[in-house]
MDAnalysis code that builds the backbone (N, CA, C; Angstrom):
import MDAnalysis as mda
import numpy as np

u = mda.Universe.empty(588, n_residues=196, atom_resindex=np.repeat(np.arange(196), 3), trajectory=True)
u.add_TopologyAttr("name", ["N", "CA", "C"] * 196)
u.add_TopologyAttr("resid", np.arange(1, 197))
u.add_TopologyAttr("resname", ["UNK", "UNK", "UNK", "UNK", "UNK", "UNK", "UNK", "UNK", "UNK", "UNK", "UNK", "UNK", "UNK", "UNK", "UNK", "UNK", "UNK", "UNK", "UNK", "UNK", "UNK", "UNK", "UNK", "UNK", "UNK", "UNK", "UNK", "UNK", "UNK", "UNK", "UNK", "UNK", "UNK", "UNK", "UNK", "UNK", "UNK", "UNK", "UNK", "UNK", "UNK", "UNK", "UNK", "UNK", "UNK", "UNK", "UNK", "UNK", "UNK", "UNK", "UNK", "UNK", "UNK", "UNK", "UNK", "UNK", "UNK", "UNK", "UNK", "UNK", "UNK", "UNK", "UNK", "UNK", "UNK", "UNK", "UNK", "UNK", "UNK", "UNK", "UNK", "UNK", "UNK", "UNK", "UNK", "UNK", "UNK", "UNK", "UNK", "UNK", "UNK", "UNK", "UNK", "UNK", "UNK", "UNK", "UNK", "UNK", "UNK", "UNK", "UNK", "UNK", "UNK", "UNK", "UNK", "UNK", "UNK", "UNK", "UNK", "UNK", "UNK", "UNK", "UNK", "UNK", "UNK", "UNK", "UNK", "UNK", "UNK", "UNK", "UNK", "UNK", "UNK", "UNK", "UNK", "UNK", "UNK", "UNK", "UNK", "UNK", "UNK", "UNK", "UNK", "UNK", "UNK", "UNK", "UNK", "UNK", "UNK", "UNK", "UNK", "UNK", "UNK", "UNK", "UNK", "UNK", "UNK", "UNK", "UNK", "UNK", "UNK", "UNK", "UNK", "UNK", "UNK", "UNK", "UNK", "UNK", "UNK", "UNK", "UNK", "UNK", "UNK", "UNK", "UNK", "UNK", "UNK", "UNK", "UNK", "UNK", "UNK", "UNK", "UNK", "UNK", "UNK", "UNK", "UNK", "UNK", "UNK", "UNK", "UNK", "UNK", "UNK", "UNK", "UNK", "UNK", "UNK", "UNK", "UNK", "UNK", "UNK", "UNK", "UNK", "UNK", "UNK", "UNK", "UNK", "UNK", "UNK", "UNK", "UNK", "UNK", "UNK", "UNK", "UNK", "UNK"])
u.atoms.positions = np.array([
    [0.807, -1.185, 0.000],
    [0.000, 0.000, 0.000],
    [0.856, 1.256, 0.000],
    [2.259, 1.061, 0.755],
    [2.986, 2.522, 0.886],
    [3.380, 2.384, -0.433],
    [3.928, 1.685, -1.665],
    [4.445, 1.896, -2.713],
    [3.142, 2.106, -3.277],
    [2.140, 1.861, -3.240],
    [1.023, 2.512, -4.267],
    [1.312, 3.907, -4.314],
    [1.225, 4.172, -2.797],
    [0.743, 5.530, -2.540],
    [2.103, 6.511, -3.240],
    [3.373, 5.688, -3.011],
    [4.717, 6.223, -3.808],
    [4.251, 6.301, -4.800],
    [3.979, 5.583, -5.820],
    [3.803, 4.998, -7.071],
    [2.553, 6.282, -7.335],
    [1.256, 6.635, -6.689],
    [0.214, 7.249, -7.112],
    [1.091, 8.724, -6.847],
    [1.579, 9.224, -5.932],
    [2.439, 10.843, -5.488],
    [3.363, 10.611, -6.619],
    [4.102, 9.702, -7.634],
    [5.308, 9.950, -8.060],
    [4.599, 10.501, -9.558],
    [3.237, 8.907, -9.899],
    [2.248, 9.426, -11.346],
    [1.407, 10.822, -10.987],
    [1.419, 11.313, -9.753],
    [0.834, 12.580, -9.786],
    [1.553, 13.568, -9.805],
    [2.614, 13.196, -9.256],
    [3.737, 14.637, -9.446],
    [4.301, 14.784, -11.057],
    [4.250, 13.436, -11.840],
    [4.205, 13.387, -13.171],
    [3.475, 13.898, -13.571],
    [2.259, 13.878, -13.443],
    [1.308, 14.358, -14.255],
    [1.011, 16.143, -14.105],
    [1.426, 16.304, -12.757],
    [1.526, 18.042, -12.656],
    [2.651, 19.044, -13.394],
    [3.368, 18.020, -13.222],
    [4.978, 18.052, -14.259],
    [4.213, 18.727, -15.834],
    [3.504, 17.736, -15.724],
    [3.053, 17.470, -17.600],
    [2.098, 18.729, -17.471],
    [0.962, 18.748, -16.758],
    [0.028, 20.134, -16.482],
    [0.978, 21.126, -16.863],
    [1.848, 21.363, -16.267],
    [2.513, 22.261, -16.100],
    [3.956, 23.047, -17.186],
    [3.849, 21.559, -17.967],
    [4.670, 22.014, -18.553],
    [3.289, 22.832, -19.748],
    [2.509, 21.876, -19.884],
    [1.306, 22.145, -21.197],
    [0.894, 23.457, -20.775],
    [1.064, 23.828, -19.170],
    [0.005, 25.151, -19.066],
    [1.533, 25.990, -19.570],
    [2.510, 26.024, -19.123],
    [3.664, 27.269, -19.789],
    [3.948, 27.473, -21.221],
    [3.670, 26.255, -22.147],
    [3.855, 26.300, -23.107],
    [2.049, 27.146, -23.458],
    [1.113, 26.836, -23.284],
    [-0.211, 27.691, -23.333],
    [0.013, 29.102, -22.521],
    [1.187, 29.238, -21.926],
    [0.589, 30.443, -21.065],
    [1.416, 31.221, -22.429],
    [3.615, 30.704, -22.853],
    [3.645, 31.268, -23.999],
    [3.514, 31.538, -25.238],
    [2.115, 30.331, -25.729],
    [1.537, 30.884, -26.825],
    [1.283, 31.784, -26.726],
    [0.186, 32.242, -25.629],
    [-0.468, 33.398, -25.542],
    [0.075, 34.553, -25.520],
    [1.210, 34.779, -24.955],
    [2.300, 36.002, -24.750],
    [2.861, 36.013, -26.479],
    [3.139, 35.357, -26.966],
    [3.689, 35.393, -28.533],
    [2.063, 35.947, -29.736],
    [0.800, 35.351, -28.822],
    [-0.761, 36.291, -29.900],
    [-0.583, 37.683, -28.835],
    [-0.474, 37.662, -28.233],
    [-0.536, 38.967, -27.232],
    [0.555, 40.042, -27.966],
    [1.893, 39.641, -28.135],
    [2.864, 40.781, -28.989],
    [2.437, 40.716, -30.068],
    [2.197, 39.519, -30.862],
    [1.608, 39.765, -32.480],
    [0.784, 40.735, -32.637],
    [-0.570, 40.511, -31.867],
    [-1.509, 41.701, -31.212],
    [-1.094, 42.773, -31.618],
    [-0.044, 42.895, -30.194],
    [0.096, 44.804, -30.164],
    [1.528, 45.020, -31.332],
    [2.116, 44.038, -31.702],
    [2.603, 44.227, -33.251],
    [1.752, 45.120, -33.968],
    [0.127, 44.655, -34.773],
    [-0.453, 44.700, -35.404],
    [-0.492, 45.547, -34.863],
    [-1.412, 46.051, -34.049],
    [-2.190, 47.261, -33.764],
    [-0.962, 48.408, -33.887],
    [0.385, 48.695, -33.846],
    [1.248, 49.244, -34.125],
    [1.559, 49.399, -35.329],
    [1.330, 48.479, -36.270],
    [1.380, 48.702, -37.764],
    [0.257, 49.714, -38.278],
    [-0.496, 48.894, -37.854],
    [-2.280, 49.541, -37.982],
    [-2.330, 51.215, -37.909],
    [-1.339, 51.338, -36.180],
    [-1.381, 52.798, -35.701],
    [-0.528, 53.540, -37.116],
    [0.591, 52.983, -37.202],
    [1.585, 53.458, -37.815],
    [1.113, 53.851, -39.324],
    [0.447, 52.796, -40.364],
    [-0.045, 52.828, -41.224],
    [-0.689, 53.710, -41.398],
    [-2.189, 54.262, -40.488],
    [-3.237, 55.273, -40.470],
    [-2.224, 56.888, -40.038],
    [-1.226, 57.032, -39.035],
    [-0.507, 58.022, -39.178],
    [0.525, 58.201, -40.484],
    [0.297, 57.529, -41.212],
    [1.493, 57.548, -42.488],
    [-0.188, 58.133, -43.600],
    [-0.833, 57.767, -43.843],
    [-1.989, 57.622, -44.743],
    [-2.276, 59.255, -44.172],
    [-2.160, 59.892, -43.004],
    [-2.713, 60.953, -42.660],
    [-1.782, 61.976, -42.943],
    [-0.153, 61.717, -43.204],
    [0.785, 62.805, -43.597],
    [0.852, 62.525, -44.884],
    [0.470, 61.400, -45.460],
    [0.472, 61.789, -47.302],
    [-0.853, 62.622, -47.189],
    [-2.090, 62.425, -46.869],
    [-3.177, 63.029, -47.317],
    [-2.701, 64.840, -46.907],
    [-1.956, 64.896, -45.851],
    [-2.163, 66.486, -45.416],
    [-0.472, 67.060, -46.565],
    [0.429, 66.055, -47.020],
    [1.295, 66.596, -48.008],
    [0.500, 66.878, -49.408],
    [-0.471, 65.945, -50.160],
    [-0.981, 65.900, -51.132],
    [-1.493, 67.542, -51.201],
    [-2.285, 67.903, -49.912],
    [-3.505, 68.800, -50.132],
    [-2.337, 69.796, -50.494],
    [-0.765, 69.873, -49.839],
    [0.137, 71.255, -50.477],
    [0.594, 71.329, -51.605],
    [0.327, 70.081, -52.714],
    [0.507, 70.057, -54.241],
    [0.248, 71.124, -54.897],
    [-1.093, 71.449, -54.487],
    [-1.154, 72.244, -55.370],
    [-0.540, 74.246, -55.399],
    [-0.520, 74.022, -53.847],
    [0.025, 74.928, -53.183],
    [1.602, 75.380, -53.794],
    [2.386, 74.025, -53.655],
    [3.526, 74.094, -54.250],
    [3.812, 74.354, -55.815],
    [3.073, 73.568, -56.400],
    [3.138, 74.106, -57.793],
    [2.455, 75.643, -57.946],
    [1.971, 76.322, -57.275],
    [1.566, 77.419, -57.619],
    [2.943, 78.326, -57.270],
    [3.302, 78.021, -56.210],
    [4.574, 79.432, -55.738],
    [5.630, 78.323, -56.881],
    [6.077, 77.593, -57.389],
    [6.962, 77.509, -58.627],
    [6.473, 77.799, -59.638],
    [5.610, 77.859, -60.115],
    [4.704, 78.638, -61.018],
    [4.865, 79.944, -60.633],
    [4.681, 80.741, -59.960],
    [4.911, 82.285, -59.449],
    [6.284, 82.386, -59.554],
    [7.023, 81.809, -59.003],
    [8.371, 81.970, -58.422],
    [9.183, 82.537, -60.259],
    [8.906, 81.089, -60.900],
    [9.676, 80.918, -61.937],
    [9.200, 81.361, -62.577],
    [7.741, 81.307, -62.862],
    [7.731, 82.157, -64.035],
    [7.940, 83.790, -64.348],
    [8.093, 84.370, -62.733],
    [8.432, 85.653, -62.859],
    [9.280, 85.665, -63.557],
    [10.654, 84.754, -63.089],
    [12.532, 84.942, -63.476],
    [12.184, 84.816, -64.855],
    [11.508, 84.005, -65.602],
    [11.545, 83.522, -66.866],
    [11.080, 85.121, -67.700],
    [10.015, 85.556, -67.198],
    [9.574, 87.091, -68.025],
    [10.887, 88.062, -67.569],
    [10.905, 88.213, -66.234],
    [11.935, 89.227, -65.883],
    [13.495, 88.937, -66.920],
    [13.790, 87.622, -66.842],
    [15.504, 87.085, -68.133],
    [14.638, 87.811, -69.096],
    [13.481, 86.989, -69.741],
    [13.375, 87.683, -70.972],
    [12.852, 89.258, -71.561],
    [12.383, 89.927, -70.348],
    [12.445, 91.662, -70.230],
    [13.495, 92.325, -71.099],
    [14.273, 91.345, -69.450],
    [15.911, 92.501, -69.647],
    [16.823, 91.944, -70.862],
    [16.610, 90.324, -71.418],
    [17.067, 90.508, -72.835],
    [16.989, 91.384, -73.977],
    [15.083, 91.465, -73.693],
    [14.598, 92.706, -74.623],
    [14.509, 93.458, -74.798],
    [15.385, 94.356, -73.421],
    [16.204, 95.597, -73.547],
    [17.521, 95.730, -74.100],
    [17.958, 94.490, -74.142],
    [19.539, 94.499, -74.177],
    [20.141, 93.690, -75.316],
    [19.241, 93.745, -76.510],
    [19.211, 92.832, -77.511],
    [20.720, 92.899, -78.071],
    [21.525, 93.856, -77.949],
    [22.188, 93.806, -78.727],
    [23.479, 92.951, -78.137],
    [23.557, 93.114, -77.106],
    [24.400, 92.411, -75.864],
    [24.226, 91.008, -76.120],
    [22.441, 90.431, -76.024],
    [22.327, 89.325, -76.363],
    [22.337, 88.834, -77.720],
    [22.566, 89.712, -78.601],
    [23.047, 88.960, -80.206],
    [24.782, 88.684, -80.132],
    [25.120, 89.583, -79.630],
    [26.438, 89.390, -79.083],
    [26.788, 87.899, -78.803],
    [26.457, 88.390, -77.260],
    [26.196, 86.584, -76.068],
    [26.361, 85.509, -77.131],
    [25.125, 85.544, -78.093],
    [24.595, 84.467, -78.775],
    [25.433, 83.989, -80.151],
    [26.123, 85.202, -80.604],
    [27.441, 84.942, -81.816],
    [28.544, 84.191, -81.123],
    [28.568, 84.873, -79.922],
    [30.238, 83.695, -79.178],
    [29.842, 82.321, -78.848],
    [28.488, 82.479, -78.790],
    [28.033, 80.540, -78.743],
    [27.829, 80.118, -79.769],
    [28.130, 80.822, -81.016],
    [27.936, 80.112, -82.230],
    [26.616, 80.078, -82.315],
    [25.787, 80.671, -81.980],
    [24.298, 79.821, -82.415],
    [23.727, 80.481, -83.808],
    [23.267, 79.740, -84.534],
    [23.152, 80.447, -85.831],
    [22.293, 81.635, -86.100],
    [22.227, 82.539, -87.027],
    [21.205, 83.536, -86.850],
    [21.288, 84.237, -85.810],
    [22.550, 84.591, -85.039],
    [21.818, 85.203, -83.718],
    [20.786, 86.784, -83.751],
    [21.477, 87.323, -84.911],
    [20.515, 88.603, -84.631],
    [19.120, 88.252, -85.117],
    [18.507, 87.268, -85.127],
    [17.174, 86.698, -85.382],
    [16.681, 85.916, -84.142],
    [17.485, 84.673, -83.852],
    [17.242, 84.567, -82.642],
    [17.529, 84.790, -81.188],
    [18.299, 86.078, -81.088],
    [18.484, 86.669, -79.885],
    [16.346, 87.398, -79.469],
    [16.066, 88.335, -80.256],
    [14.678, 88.684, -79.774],
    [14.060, 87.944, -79.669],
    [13.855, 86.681, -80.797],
    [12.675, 85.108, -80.751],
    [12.536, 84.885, -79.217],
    [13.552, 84.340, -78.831],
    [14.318, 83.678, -77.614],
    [14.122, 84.888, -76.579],
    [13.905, 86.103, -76.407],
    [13.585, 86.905, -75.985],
    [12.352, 86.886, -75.284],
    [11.668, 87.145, -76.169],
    [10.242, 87.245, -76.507],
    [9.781, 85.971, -75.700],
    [10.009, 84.982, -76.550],
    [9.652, 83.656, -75.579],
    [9.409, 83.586, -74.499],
    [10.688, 83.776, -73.857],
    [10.586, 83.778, -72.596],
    [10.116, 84.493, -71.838],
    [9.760, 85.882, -71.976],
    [8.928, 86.892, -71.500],
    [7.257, 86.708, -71.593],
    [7.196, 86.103, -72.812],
    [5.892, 85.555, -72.790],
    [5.477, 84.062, -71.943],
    [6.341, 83.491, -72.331],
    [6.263, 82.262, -71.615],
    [6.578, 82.175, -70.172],
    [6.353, 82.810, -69.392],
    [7.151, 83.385, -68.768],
    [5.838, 83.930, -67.765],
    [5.438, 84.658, -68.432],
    [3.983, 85.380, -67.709],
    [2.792, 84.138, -68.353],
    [2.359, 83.483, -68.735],
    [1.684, 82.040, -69.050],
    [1.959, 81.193, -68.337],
    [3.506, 81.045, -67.983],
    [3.656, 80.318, -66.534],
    [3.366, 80.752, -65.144],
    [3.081, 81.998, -64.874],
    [2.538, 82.165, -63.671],
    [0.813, 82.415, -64.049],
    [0.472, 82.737, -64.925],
    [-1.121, 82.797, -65.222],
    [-1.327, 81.055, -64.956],
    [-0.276, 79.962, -65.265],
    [-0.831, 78.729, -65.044],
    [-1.864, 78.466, -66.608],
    [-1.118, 79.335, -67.738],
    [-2.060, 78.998, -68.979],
    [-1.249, 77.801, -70.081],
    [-1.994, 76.971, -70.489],
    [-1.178, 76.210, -71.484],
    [-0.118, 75.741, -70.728],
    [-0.030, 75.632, -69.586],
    [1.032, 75.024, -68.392],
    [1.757, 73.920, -69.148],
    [1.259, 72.954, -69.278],
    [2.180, 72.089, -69.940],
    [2.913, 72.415, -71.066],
    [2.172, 72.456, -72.344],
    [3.298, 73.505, -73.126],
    [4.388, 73.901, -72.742],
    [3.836, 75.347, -72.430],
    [4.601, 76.372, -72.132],
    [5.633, 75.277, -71.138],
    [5.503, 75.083, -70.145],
    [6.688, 74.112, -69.230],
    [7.454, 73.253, -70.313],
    [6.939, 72.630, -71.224],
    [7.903, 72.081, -72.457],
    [8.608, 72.628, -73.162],
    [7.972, 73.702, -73.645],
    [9.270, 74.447, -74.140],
    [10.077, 75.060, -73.898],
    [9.850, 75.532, -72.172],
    [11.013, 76.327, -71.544],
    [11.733, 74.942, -71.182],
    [11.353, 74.001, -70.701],
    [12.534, 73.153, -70.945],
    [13.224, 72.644, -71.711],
    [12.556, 72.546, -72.874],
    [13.298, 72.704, -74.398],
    [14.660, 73.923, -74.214],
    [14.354, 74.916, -73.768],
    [14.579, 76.450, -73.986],
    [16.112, 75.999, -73.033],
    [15.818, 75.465, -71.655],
    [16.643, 75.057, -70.594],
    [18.256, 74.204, -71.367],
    [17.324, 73.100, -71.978],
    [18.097, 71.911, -72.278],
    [19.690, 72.603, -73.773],
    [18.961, 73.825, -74.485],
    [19.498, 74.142, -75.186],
    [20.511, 75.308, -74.596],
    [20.140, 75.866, -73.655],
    [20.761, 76.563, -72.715],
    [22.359, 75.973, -72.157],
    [21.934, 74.898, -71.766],
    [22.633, 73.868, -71.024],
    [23.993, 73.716, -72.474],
    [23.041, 73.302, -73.600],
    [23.959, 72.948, -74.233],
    [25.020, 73.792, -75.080],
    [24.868, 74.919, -75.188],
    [24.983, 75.755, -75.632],
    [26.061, 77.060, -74.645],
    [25.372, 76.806, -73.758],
    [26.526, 77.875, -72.607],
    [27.268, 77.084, -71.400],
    [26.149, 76.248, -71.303],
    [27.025, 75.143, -70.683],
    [27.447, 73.820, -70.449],
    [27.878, 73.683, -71.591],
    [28.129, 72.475, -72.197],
    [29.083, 71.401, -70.952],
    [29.957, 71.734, -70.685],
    [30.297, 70.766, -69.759],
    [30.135, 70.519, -68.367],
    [28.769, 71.347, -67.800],
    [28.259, 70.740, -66.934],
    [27.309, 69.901, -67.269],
    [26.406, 69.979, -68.413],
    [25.530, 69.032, -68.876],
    [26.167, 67.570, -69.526],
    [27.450, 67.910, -69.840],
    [27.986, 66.452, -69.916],
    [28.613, 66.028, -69.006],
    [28.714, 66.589, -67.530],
    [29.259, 65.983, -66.362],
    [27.798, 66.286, -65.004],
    [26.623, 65.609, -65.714],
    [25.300, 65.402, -65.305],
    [25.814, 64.102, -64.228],
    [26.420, 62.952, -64.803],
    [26.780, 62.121, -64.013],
    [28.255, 61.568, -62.915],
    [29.509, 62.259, -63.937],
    [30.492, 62.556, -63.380],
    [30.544, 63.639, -62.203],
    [30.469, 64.724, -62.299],
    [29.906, 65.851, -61.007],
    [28.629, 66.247, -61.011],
    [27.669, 65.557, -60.224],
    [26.457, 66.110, -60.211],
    [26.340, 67.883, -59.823],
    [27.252, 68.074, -58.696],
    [27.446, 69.264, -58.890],
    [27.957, 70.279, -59.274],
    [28.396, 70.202, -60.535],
    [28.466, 70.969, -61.490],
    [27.390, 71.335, -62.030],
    [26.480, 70.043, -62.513],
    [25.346, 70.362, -63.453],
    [24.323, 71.160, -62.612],
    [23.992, 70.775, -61.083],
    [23.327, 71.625, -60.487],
    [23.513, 73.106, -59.832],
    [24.625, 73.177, -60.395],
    [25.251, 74.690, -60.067],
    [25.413, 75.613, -61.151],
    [24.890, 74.997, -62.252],
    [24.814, 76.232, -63.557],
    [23.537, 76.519, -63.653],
    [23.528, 77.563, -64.265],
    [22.076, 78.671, -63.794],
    [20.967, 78.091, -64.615],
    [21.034, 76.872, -65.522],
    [19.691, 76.714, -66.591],
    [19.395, 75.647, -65.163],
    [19.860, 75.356, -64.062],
    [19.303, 74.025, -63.589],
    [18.417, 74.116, -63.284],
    [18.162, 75.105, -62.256],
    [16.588, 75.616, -61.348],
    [15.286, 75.920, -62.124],
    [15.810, 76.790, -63.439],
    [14.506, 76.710, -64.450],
    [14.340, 75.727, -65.252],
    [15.210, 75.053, -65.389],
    [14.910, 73.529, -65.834],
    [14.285, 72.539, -65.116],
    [14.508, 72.456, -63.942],
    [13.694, 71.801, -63.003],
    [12.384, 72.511, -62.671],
    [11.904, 73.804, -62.681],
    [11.060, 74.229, -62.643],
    [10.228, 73.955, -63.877],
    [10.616, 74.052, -64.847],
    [9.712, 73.600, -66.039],
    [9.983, 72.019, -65.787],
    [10.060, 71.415, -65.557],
    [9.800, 69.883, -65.545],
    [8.963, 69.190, -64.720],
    [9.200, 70.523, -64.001],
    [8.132, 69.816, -62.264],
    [7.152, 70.478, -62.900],
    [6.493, 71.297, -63.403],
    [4.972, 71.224, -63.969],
    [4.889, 70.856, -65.285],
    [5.575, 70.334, -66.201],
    [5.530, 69.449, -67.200],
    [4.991, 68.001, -66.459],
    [5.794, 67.759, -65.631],
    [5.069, 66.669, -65.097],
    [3.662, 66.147, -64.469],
    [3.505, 67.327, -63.524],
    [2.572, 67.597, -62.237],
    [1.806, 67.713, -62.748],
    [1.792, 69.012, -63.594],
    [0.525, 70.266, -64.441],
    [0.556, 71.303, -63.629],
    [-0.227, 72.433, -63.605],
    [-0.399, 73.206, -63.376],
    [-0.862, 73.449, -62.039],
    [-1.044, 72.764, -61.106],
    [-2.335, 72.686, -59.942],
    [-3.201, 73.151, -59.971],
    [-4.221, 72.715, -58.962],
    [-5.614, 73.731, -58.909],
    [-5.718, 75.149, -59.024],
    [-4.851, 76.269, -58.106],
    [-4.588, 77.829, -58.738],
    [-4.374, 77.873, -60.143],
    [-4.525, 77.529, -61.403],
    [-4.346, 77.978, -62.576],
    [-5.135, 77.709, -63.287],
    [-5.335, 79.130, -64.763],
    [-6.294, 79.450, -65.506],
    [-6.571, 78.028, -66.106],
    [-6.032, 77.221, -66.620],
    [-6.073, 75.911, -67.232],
    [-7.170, 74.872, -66.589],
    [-6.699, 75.193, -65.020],
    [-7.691, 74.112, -64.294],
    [-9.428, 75.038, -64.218],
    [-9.068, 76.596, -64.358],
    [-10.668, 76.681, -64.601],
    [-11.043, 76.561, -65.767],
    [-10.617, 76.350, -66.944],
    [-10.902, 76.094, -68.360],
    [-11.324, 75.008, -68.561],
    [-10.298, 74.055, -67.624],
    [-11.105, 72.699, -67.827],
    [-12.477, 72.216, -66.727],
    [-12.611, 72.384, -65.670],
    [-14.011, 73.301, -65.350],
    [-15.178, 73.845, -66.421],
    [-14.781, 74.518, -66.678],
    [-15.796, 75.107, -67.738],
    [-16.339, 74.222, -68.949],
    [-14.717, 73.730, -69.286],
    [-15.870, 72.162, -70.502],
    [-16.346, 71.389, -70.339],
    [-15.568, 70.871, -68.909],
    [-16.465, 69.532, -68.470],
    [-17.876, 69.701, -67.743],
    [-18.008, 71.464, -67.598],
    [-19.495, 71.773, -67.173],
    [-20.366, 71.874, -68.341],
    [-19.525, 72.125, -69.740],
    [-20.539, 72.258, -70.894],
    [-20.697, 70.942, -71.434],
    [-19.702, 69.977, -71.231],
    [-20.057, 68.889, -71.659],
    [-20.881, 67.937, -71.099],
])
């Protein structure tokens, strides 16, 4: 009878053994859904605060393209003003770059840009107009400054330190974008899709 009772205390202390091991291994499942848990809910948090700084960057799109639109297209009328005071300087300029015709296209190129120039801050024909001043840019580049545009990849900063860069990037960023909501274009198109 005393070895039963050994025998029953030794299969019961076994078996609490075993309880016990089954309840720690159940207690750290639960601790491993419990961090997954607050994992998730941390993604979740994280996700909805990420979704809430694109939505409040988006709404300054259009904001931003308007002051580069203002910004640049002033410089672009104001260069081409004071060319069109100073034509003769710039037929000049334009003979030491070889460019052909210059006393023809010193005013063209003038003009352009003075016009194009004030169309870019009206936000009219935005795309266009942004194409061809980057047209206008790219020939710039090539033309006065030729070897920073061919050391685009060898010294990046070179190429971003000659003066066509900023209005080149300015016409590209609304070549791309468009115009944003502030411009005549976006109420034009308004107006057809109300007549249509």
């Amino acid at each position: 009878m005393a070895t039963e009772r050994v025998t029953q205390s030794a299969s019961l202390a076994s078996c609490n053994q075993n309880n016990s091991r089954v309840s720690n291994k159940a207690n750290d499942v639960l601790a491993i859904r419990k961090r997954g848990m607050r994992h998730e809910e941390t993604m979740a948090n994280l996700l909805r605060l990420y979704r809430r700084i694109a939505s409040a960057s988006s709404s300054l799109q259009s904001v931003m393209l308007l002051a580069v639109r203002l910004y640049w297209g002033f410089q672009f009328a104001q260069t081409g003003w004071g060319k069109l005071h100073n034509l003769a300087k710039i037929t000049g300029f334009f003979a030491s770059l070889n460019i052909p015709f210059p006393g023809f296209a010193a005013p063209i190129v003038s003009t352009l840009e003075f016009v194009r120039g004030i169309l870019l801050m009206l936000g009219l024909f935005s795309r266009p107009v942004a194409l061809l001043l980057a047209c206008n840019m790219f020939v710039a580049y090539w033309t006065a400054d030729r070897e920073a545009l061919t050391a685009i990849f060898s010294d990046p900063g070179k190429f971003y330190a000659a003066d066509p860069y900023t209005f080149l990037f300015a016409s590209l960023m609304v070549l791309i974008f468009g115009a944003g909501f502030f411009a005549v274009d976006t109420l034009v198109a308004k107006r057809l899709k109300a007549v249509d």
